[in-house]
C-alpha positions as CSV (number, residue, x, y, z in Angstrom):
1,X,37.0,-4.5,-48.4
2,X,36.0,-1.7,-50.5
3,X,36.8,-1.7,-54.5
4,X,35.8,0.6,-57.1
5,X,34.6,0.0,-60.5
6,X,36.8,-0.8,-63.3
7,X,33.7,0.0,-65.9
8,X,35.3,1.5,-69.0
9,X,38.9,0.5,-67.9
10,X,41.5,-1.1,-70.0
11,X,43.1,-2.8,-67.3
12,X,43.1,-6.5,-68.9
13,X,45.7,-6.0,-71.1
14,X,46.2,-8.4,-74.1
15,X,44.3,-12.0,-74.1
16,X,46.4,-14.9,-74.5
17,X,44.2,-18.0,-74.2
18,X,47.2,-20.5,-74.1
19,X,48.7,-18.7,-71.0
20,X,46.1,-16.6,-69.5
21,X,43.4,-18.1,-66.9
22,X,41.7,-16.4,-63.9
23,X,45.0,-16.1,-61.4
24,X,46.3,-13.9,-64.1
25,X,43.0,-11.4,-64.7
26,X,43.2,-11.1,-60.4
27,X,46.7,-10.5,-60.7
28,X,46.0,-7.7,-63.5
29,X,43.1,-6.5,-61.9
30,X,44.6,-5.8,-58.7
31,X,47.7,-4.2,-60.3
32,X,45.6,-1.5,-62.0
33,X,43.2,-1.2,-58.1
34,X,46.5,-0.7,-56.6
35,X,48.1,1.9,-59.2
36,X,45.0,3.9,-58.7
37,X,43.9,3.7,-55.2
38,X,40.6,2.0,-56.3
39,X,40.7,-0.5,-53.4
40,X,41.0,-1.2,-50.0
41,X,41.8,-4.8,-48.7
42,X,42.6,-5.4,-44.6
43,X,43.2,-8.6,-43.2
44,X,43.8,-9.5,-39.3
45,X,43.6,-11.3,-36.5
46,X,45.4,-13.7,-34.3
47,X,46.6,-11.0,-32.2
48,X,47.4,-8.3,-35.1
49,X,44.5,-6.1,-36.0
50,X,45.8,-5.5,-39.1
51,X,47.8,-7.4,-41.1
52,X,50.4,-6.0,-43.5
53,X,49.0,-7.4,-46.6
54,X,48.3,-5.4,-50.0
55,X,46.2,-5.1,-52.7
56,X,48.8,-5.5,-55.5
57,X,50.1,-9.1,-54.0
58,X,48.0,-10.3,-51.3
59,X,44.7,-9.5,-52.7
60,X,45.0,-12.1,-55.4
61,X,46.2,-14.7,-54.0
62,X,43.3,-14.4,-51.2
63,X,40.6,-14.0,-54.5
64,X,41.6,-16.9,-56.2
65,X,41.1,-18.9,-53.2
66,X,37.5,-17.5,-52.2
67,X,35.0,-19.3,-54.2
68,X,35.7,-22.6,-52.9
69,X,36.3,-21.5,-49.3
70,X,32.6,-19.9,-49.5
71,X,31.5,-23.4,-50.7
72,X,33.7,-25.2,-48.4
73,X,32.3,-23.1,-45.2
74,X,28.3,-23.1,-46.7
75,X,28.7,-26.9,-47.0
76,X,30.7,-26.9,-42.6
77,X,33.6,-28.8,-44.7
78,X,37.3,-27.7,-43.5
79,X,38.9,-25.1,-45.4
80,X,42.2,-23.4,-45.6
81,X,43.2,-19.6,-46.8
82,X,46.7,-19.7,-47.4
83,X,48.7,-16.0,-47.8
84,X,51.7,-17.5,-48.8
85,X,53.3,-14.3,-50.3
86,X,56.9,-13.9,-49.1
87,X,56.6,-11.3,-46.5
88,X,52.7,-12.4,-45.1
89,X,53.3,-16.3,-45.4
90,X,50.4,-17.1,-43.0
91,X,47.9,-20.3,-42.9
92,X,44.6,-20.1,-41.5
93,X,42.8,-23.3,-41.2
94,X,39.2,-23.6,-40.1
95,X,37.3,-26.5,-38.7
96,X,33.4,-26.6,-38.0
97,X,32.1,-26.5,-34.6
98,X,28.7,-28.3,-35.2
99,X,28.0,-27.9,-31.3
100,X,28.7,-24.1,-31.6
101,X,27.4,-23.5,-35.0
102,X,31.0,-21.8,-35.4
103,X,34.2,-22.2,-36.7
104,X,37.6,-22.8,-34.9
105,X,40.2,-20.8,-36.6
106,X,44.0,-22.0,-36.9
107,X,46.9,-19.6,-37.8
108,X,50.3,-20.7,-38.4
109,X,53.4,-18.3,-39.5
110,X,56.1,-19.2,-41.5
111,X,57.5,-15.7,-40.4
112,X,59.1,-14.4,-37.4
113,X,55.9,-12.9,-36.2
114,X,53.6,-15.7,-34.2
115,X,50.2,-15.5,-33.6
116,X,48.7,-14.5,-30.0
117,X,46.6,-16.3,-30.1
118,X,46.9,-19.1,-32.5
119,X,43.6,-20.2,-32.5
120,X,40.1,-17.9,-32.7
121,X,36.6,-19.0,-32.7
122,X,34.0,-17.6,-35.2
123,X,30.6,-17.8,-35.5
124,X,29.1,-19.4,-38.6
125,X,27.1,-16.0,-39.6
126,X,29.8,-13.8,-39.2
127,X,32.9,-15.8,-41.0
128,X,30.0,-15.8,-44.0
129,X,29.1,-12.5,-43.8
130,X,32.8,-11.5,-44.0
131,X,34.0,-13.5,-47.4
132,X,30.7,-13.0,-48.7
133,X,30.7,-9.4,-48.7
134,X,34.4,-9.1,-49.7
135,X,33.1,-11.9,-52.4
136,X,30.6,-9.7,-53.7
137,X,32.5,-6.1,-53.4
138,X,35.1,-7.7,-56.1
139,X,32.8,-9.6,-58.0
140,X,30.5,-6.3,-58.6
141,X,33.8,-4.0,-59.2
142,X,34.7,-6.6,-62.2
143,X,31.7,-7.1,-63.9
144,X,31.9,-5.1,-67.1
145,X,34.8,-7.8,-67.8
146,X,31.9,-10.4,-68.0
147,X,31.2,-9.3,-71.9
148,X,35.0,-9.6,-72.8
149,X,37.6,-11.8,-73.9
150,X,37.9,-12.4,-69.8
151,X,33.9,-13.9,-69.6
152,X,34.9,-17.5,-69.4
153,X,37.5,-16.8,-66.9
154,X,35.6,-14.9,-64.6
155,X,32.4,-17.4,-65.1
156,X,35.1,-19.7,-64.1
157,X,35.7,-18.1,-60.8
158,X,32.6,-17.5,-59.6
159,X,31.6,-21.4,-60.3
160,X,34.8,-22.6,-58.3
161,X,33.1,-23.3,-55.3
């Protein structure tokens, strides 16, 4: 994943506190990385190298998830990453192999594409390395948004986990 700073960018848009929250900045945020080509965000797997997911859409829903997966996976719980956009709707749900030190990965499609095959295993160090990095890529992109109305938000979000 590869984002670019959005230091010195206007891209929040008016603060309301009663109806604003952190899905809502990622939704935002992603608009403006998408209008402007200032990110990058590939998915695959499961027989499909590359999924056909977006930044504008996809993106979010995958960010507001990623704190706790990181969490989840750092602690070997069970974790899910849902794309359940209309046009992706995919599950992946992954299970610790203690035995292994990896993780058995589970997709299921609500589509008409299926998965080939439906089940992947991953190696503990590489699944983190993965959502870590694409963790940090975002996180550093959005940082001048710390000091603004967004702070508690984004505070928020990184905490999840």
């Amino acid at each position: 994943m590869y984002c670019k700073s959005i230091y010195g960018q206007d891209i929040a848009g008016k603060y309301d506190p009663d109806l604003d929250d952190i899905n809502s900045l990622l939704m935002r945020i992603c608009e403006y990385m998408d209008d402007h080509g200032e990110c990058d965000f590939e998915f695959g797997g499961f027989g499909q190298q590359s999924w056909p997911v977006d930044v504008r859409t996809d993106l979010p829903v995958f960010l507001e998830q990623l704190p706790i997966v990181l969490s989840l996976l750092s602690q070997h719980e069970n974790f899910e990453i849902d794309f359940y956009e209309q046009g992706i709707e995919r599950t992946i749900t992954c299970s610790y192999l203690p035995e292994k030190n990896a993780w058995i990965s589970t997709c299921v499609s609500q589509t008409e594409w299926q998965p080939n095959p439906s089940e992947e295993v991953i190696k503990t160090e590489d699944l983190f390395t993965s959502l870590n990095t694409a963790y940090f890529v975002f996180l550093e992109s959005i940082l001048p948004l710390k000091n603004s109305e967004w702070g508690k938000e984004i505070t928020q979000w990184q905490n999840a986990g």
